[in-house]
N, C-alpha and C positions, 0 to 999 in steps of 0.2 A: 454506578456500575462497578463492580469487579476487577479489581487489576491482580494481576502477577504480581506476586510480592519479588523485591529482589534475592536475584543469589548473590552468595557474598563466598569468596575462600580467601584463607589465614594464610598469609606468608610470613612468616617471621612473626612481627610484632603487629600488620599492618591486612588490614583487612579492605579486599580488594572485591571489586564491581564485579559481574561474570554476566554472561550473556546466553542464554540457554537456542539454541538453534537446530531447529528440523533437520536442515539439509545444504550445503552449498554447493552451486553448481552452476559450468559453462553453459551459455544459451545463445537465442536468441530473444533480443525484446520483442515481443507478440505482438504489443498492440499500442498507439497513442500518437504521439509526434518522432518518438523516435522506435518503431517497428522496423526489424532487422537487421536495427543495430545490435553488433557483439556487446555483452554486457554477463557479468555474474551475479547470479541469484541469490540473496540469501533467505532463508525464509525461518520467520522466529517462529516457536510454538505459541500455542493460545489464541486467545481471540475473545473480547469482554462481550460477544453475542449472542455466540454459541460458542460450546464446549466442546466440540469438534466429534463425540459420540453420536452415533444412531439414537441412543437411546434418550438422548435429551432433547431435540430435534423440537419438537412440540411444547414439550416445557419451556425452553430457550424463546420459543415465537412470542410465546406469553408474558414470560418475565422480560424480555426489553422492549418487546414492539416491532420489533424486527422481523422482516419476511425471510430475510436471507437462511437460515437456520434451516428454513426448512428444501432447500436447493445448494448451495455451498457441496460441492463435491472435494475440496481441498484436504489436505492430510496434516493439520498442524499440531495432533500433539505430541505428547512429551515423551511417547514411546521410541525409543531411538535415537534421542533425540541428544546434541553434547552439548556442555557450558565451555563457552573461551573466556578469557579475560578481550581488552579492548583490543589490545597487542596485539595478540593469539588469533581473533577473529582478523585484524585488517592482513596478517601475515598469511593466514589460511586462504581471506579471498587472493590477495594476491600469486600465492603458489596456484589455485585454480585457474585464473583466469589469464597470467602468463601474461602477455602485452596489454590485454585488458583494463581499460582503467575505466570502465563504465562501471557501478554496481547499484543494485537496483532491491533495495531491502521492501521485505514482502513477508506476509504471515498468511492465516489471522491477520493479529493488529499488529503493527512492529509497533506502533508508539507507546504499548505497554515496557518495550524493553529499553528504546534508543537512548541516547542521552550524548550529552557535552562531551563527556571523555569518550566516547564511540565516536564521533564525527570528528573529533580533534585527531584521532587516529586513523580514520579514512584519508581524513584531506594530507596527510602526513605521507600516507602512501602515494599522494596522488590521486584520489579516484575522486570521480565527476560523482555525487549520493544522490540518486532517486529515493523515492518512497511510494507505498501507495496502501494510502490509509483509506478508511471509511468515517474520518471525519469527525468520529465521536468525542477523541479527546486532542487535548492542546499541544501543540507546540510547543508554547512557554514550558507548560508543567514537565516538559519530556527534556526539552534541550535547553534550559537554561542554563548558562555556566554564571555559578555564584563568584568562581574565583575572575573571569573574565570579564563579569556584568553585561553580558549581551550573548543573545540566542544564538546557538549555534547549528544551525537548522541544517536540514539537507538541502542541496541544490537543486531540487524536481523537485517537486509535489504533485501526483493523483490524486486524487479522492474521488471515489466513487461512497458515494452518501449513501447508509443504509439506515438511516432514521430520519424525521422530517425534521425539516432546516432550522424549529423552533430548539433543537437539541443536540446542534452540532457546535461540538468546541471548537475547531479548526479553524485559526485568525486566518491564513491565506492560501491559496493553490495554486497551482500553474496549468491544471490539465483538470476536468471535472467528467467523469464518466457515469452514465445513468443506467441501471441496466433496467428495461421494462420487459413488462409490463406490471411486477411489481411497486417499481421507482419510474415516476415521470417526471419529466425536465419542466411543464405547469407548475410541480409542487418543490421547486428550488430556486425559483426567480429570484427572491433576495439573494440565497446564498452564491449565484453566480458572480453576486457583486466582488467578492470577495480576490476573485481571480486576477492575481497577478498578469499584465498586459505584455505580450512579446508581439514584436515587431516582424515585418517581412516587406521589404518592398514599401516602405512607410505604411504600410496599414497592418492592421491587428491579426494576427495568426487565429484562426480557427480552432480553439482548443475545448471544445464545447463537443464532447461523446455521447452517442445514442447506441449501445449496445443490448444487443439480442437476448434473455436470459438463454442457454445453452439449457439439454435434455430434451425431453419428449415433447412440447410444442415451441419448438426452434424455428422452425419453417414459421410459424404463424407470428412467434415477433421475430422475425424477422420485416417480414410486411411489414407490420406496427412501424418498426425502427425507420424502416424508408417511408413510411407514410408521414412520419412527422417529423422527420428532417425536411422533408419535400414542404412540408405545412411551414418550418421554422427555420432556414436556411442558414441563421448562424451557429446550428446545428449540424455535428458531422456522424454520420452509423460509422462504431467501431468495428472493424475485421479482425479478428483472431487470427491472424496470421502464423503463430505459431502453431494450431491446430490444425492448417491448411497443410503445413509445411510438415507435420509431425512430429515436430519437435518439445521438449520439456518445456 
């Protein structure tokens, strides 16, 4: 698949990482285990799916296999879009988001952009790092630190899976969302295994998402969504809380 090649700019003698990003901004978290929590968005451009045009939509379904391409209402490319260095972006969410120390990196795919020196500068500010990938590519490959020798990961993991489980890099997750009726939770049984275990009350948190695909037949998975949660109970229907609420 496709990646972002990196940006890079020249300071002196020393050529430094850059970070190309959509948009950053105050919210609320929409949907998962932590829904209504204050948290700052950041959202990278791209996405090794789709190309984020109208016009590739169809071609995009074809060349990965991927349903999403042709539903994805999201705005991730490069039009508008700034490059920070590591610094620059954890200083920017932080003037955003002001007390905030949740941030919750989003694209497309952020795991085209993240890496070691990005998370090193997160947790430096303080901030608690979500992510929420689609599971295609790796951890290791994104956040390895060569000078540290150990992965420097976000503290959250989503994945909402947009290709079958035979073709997902993603070593582990904390939160698994399905959106049907493209993506069914029958065709991810292995990769569930994967999911990191959180506790409540000594027994395992429910972090297993059934979400509605959104547009013109919403109403009908929705049904879907509660019919097989109701069939598979360690199964939860996600709420778009942030769409109830109307917020970004």
């Amino acid at each position: 698949m496709d990646r972002i090649v990196n940006e890079h700019e020249v300071v002196g003698d020393i050529q430094k990482r850059t970070y190309r990003v959509k948009n950053v901004w105050k919210t609320l978290q929409g949907e998962g285990l932590f829904a209504g929590r204050p948290a700052v968005f950041v959202r990278f451009v791209g996405c090794n799916l789709w190309s984020g045009y109208e016009a590739s939509r169809e071609r995009d379904i074809q060349r990965t296999g991927a349903s999403c391409p042709g539903w994805c209402d999201t705005d991730f490319t490069k039009e508008g879009s700034t490059s920070y260095s590591a610094a620059q972006l954890a200083q920017t969410i932080r003037e955003v988001g002001g007390d905030i120390r949740f941030c919750v990196l989003t694209g497309g795919e952020p795991l085209l952009h993240i890496d070691a020196e990005l998370m090193n500068a997160l947790h430096a500010e303080d901030f608690f790092v979500a992510i929420e990938t689609n599971g295609t590519l790796s951890l290791a490959g994104a956040c390895w630190s060569e000078q540290e020798q150990q992965l420097m990961a976000p503290d959250w993991i989503v994945c909402s899976p947009k290709l079958v489980q035979e073709r997902l890099e993603l070593e582990f997750f904390d939160e698994l969302k399905i959106v049907v009726p493209d993506y069914m939770p029958r065709d991810f049984t292995s990769f569930t295994a994967k999911q990191r275990v959180h506790t409540a009350q000594n027994a395992p948190l429910p972090l297993l998402w059934i979400q509605p695909e959104d547009g013109p037949r919403l109403r009908e998975n929705q049904r879907l969504a509660i019919e097989l949660a109701l069939e598979q109970p360690q199964w939860r229907v996600s709420v778009q809380t942030h769409k109830i609420l109307d917020v970004e």
